[in-house]
PLY file of the C-alpha trace (Angstrom):
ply
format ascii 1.0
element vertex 99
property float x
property float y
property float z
element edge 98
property int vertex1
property int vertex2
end_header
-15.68 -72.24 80.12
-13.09 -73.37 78.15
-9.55 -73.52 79.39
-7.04 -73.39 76.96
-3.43 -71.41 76.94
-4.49 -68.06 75.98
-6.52 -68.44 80.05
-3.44 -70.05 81.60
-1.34 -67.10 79.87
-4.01 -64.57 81.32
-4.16 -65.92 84.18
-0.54 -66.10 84.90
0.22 -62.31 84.21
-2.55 -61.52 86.52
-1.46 -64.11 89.51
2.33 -62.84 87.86
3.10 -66.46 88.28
5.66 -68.11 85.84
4.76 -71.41 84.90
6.99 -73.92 82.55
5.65 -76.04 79.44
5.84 -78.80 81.93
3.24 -77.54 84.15
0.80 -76.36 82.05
-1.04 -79.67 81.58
-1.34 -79.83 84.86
-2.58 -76.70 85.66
-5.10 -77.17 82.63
-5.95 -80.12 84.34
-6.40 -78.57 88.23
-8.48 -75.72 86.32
-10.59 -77.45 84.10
-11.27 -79.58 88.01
-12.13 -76.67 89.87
-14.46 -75.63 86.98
-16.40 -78.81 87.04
-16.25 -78.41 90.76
-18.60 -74.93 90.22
-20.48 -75.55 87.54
-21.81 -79.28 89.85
-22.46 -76.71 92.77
-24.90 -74.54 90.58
-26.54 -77.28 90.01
-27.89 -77.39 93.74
-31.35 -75.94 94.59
-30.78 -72.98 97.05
-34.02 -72.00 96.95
-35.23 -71.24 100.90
-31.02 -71.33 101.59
-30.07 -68.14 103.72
-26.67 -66.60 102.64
-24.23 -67.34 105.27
-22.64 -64.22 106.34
-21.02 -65.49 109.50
-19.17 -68.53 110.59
-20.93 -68.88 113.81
-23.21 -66.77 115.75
-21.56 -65.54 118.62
-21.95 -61.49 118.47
-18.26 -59.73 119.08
-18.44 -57.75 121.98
-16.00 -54.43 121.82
-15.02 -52.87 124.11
-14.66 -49.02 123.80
-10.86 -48.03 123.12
-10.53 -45.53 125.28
-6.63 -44.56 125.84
-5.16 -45.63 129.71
-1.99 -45.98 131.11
0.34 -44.10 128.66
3.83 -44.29 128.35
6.09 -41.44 128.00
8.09 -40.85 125.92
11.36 -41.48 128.32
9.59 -44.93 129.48
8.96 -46.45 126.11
12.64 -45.80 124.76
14.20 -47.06 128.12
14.23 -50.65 127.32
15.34 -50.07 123.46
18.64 -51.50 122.62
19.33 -48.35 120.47
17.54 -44.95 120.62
18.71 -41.66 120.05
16.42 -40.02 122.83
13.51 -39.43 120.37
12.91 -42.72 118.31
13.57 -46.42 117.78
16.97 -47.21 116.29
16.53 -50.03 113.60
18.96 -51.80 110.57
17.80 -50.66 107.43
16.00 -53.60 105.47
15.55 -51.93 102.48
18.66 -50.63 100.27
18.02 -48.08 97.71
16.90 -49.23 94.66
15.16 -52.85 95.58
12.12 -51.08 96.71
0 1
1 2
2 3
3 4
4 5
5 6
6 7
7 8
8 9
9 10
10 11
11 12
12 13
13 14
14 15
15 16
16 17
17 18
18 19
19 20
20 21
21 22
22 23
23 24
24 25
25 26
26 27
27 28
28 29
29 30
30 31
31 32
32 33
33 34
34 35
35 36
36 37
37 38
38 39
39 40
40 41
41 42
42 43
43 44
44 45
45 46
46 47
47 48
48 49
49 50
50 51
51 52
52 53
53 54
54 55
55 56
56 57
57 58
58 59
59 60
60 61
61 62
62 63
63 64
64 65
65 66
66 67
67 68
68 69
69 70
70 71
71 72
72 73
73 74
74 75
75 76
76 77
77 78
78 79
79 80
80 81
81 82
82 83
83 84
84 85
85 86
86 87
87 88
88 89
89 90
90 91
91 92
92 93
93 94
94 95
95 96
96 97
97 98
């Protein structure tokens, strides 16, 4: 694969990354790397080789969620700085318009 700008322009509207004249050598660079990097690894034999699906293998054990010792609603808004006797009081962090 050939990297060249018309990738590093692809591939900076999909990542929507902005990236200067200055940079771009050096991205060709780290790209053209990580390519070499890939192509060396198909060069392995992985005949026999077992995809790895997990890390290790320990089994997760769940437990079932089964719902205990509710609060009401009176005992979870006790404790809240501000409430107005049916929800959570919060600042707004988004203003109109930025969203």
């Amino acid at each position: 694969m050939e990297v060249d700008d018309a990738l590093i322009d692809k591939l900076s509207r999909l990542s929507m990354l902005e990236f200067s004249e200055a940079e771009r050598p050096q991205i060709k660079s780290d790209l053209e790397k990580m390519i070499s990097f890939i192509d060396k690894l198909k060069e392995l034999d992985t005949t026999g080789v077992e995809p790895l699906l997990h890390i290790s293998g320990e089994i997760n054990v769940l437990r079932d969620d089964v719902p205990d010792n509710m609060l009401t609603k009176e005992e979870a808004l006790q404790n809240a700085p501000l409430h107005n006797n049916n929800f959570f009081l919060v600042p707004k962090v988004i203003k109109k318009g930025e969203a």
